[in-house]
Each structure stands twice: as C-alpha cells, then as structure tokens.
N, C-alpha and C positions, 0 to 999 in steps of 0.2 A: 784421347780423341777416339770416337767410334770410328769401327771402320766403312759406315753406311757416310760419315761426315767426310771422311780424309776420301772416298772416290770422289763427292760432290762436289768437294774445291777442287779437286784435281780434270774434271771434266768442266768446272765454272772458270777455271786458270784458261783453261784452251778455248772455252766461248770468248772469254773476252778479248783475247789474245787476236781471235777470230776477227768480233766484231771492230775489235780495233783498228785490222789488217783491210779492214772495206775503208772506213773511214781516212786512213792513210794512204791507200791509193789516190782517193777524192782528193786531199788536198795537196799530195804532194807531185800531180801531175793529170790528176782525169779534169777538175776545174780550168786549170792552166791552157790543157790541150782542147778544150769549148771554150774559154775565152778566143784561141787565135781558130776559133773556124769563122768563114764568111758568112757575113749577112744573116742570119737568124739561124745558123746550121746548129750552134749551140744552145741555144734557147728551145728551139725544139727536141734537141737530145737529150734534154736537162729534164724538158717535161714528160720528155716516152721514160723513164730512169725513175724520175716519183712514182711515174704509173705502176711499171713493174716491180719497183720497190716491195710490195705489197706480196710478192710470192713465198713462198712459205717457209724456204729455208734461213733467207736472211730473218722475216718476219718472228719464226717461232724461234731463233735465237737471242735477237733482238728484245722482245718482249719477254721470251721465256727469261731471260737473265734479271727483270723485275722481282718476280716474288723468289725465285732462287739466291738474288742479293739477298734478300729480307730475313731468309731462312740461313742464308753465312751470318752474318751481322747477330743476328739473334741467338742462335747456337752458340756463337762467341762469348757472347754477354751471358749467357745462362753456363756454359760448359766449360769454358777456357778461363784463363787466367793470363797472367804478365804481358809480356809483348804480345807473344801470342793473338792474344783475345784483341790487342788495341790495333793490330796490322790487322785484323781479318772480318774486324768491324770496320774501320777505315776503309778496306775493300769492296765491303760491297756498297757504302755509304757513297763515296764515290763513284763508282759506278751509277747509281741511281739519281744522285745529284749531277755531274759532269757530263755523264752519258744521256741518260734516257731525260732526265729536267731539260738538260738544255737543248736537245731533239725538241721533244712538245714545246717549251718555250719561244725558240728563235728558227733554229732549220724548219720543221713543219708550219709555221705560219709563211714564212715568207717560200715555201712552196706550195703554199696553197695561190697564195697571191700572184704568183706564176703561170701555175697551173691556169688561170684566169684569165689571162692575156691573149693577145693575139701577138704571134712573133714577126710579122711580119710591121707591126706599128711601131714608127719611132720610138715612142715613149715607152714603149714594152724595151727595146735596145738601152734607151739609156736606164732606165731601171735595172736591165741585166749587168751592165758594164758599171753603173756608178755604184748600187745598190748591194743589186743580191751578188755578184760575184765576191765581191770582196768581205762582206756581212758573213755569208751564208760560209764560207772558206774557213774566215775566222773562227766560226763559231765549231765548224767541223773540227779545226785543229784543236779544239777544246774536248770534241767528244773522242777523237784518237790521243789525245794524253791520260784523259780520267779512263780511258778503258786499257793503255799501257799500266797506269798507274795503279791500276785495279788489278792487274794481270801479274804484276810484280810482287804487291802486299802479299797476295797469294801466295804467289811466291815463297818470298818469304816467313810467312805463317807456318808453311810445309816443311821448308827448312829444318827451322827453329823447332818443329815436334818431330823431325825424323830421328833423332836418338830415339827419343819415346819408341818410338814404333821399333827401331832395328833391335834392340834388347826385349 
C-alpha cells in the first residue's frame, strides 16, 4: 500500500466517523428533542438546520467523501488484494450507497417538501409528526450505520496492512 493511500483512508476513517457522529446526534436525540417542542417550534427548527446545512464544513465533508469513496474502492480493486481489498471496497461502496444514495434519495426530498410548507398549518403538523419525523429518522439511522459501517471496514483494511507497513 502507498503511502499517499494509507493517510487517505486514514483521514476518509475519521470523515466518516465524523459524518456519521452528525447523523447520530440527529437520530438519537436532536429529532426526538423537536418532536416534544410546542406548536411548530420544531418544524421551524428543522427548516433553519436544512438551511444551514449547506455551510461548508459539513457540506465539503459530506460531499468531499463521494469521489474520495470512489478513489478507496478503486485503489482497492486495482492495488490490493484479499480481505484487504474486499473490506475497503465494501467501504467506500457503502458509504456512497447507505450514506450519500440515501441522503439524495429519501432525507433531501422530504426536506425539500418541508422546506415548502407553512409551520404554522395543520396539515404541515400532521406531515411533521406522521410523516417526516418518523420517515426522515429512519432513514437517518440508515445513514449513521453505513457511515459507522464504513468507518470500521477502514478500519479494519488498516488493520490487516499494518504488519505490511511496521516491517
């Protein structure tokens, strides 16, 4: 393994690690804690959070981790071999299906569809409480495992070449 390759997993280990650690605050208490706010206080907080979403550190990590998947996965396939190569394709395969697929898929549409509403209209309330709260949760707890689960392969890929490297 180069060693232009062993920092880029070892800096792609700690983005997703990263990314992961936003997406699991989200479902394991920031959703939770705007479902029990009053009256629209959540729906509105939910939309200022899409807004800013967009700022540039989540954003250029977030996204940066597309083609830098592409570039693990591929290095794998072309330079490695055994486990190796099949945890660190797996890696970033994941990551780009689990993570970012199902972002563009399911989370970004149904916050656009939010994003759209008035919070103060019933039917905006029951769409939050029937709909997207529980939808959009799920789906997040999908994108905090594939970015654990991503964060791990790595892991373990790193593992598994560290003799390589300490000899």
């Amino acid at each position: 393994m180069s060693m232009w390759f062993l920092v880029l997993t070892q800096l792609t280990l700690l983005a997703y690690a990263l990314i992961g650690g936003v997406f699991l605050a989200f479902s394991d208490f920031i959703m939770r804690s705007l479902a029990h706010t009053s009256g629209s206080g959540g729906i509105e907080a939910m939309q200022v959070i899409n807004r800013e979403v967009f700022r540039w550190v989540f954003m250029a990590l977030f996204l940066g981790l597309v083609p830098v998947s592409l570039i693990v996965a591929g290095y794998a396939v072309s330079n490695l071999d055994g486990p190796t190569a099949v945890v660190m394709v797996l890696a970033g395969l994941t990551y780009l299906v689990g993570c970012f697929g199902v972002t563009v898929l399911f989370n970004v549409p149904m916050n656009e569809v939010l994003a759209g509403m008035d919070p103060s209209d019933p039917a905006t309330r029951t769409y939050w409480a029937q709909t997207y709260l529980p939808r959009w949760t799920f789906w997040n707890t999908v994108r905090t495992v594939a970015c654990t689960a991503s964060a791990a392969l790595l892991l373990i890929g790193l593992m598994w070449t560290a003799p390589d490297q300490i000899g």
